[in-house]
N, C-alpha and C positions, 0 to 999 in steps of 0.2 A: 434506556440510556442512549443518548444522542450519540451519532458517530465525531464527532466535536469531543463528546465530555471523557470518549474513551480511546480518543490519541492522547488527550491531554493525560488520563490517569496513565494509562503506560508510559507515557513520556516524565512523568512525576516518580514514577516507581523505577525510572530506569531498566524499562524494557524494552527487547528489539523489539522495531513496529515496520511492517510493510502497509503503509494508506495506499489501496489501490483508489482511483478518482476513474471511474467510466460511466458509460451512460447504460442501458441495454439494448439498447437497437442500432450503435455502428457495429459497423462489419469487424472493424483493428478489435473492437473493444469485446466483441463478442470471441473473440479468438484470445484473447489473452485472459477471459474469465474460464475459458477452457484451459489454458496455460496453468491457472491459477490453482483450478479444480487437481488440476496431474499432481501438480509439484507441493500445494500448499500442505497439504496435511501431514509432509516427511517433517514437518516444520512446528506443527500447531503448538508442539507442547514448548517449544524454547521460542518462539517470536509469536507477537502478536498482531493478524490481520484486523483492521479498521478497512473494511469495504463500503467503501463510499458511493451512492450513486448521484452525480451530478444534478440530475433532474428531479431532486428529492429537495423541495424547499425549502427543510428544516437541516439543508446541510450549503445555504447560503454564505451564513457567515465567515463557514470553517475556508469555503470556496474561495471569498476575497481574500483573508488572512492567509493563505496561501499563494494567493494571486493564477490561481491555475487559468491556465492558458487552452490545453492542448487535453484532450482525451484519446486513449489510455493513460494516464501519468503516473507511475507508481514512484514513491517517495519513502526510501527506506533509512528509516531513523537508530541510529545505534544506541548503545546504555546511553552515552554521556549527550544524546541529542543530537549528535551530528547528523543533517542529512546528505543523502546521495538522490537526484532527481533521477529520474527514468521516464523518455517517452517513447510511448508506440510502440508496438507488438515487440516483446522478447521473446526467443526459443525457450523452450524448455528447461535444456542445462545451462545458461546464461543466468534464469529463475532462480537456477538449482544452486548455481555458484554464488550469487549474491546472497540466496538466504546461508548459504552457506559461513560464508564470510563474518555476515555480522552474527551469527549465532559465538562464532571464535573471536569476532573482537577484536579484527582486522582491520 
C-alpha cells in the first residue's frame, strides 16, 4: 500500500495520523527518525505513523498535494482531519506531548 493510500485510509477512518516527510541522509532528519524511533511506539496502538520518504517517487504526488517544502516536516492529523504542521528537529517530549494531545482529542 502506498504511503498516499494509507494517510488517506486513516484520515477516512478518522484516525490520529503523524506523516512524517524526511529524506535519509540529512543530518535534522536523521535526528528526528531517532526521535521518532524513542517516542513512536508509546503511541503505535492509538495513532497512526505514515512514514514518508521524500525521495521515494511513488510518493510524488502525496508530496505536491501537500505542497511540502522543508524536510523534516511532520503533519499531525486529528479524528476530524485537522492538521497541525511541524518543522525541523523536535525534542523528544515535545514528540511526546503532541502525540499526546491528539491521542486525547485536544
Amino acid at each position: 500500500m502506498s504511503d498516499e493510500v494509507k494517510l488517506d485510509r486513516a484520515l477516512a477512518e478518522h484516525e490520529p495520523v503523524m506523516a512524517f516527510y524526511h529524506s535519509n541522509n540529512c543530518q535534522q532528519c536523521l535526528i528526528m527518525i531517532d526521535v521518532v524511533n524513542e517516542v513512536y511506539p508509546e503511541f503505535s496502538t492509538a495513532v497512526e505513523l505514515v512514514d514518508i520518504n521524500v525521495y521515494d517517487p511513488k510518493n510524488r504526488s502525496l508530496l505536491q498535494r501537500v505542497g511540502l517544502q522543508f524536510i523534516p516536516t511532520m503533519i499531525f492529523y486529528d479524528r476530524e482531519g485537522q492538521s497541525e504542521t511541524q518543522v525541523g528537529v523536535m525534542e523528544a517530549e515535545q514528540l511526546r506531548q503532541t502525540l499526546s494531545a491528539l491521542v486525547e482529542g485536544d
